[in-house]
C-alpha positions as CSV (number, residue, x, y, z in Angstrom):
1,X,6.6,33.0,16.7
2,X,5.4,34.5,13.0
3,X,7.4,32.1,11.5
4,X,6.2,28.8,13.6
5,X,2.4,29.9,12.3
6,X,3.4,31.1,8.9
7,X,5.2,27.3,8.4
8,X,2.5,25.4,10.8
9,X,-0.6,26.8,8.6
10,X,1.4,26.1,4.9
11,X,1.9,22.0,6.5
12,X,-1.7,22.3,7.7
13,X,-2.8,23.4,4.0
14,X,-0.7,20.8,2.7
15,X,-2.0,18.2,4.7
16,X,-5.7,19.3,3.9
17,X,-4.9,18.8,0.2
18,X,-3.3,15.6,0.4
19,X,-6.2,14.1,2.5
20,X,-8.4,15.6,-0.6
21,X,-6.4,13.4,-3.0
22,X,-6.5,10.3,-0.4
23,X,-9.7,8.8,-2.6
24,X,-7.4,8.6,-5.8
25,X,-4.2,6.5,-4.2
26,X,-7.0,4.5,-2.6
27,X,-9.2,3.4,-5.6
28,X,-6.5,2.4,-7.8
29,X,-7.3,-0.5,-10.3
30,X,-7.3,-3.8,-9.2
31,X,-5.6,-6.6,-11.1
32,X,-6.7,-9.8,-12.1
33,X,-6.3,-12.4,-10.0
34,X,-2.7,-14.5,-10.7
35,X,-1.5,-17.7,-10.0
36,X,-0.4,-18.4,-6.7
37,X,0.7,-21.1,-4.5
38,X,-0.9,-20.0,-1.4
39,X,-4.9,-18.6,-0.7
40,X,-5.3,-17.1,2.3
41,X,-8.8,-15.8,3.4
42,X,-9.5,-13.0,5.8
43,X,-12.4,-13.4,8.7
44,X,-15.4,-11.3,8.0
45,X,-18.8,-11.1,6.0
46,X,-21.1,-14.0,6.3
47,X,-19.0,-16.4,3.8
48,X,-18.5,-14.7,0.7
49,X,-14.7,-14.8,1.1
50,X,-14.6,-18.3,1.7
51,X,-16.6,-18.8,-1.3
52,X,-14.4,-16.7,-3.7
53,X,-11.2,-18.6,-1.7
54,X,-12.9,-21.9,-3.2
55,X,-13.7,-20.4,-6.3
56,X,-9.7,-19.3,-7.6
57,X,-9.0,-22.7,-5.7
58,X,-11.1,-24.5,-8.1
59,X,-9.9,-22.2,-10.9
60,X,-6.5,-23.0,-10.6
């Protein structure tokens, strides 16, 4: 039983620390945009990602 909390409280304070660090995996860098054969454009927003669809369409 001592043993069950002792190893349940270290995941627990693993956890917590991991979902302190969850901001840095998300915000990593984007890259440029590259060549590609195929755009595909997500629903949402009020047009903005049809625009920039267009946009690297246009671009090449």
């Amino acid at each position: 039983m001592k043993l069950t909390l002792i190893v349940s409280g270290i995941l627990l304070l693993l956890s917590g620390l991991e979902f302190l660090n969850l901001g840095y995996w998300l915000s990593a860098p984007a890259n440029e945009p590259a060549k590609a054969d195929l755009i595909v454009t997500l629903g949402g927003g009020i047009g903005e990602r049809d625009q920039m669809a267009v946009d690297l369409y246009k671009a090449g």
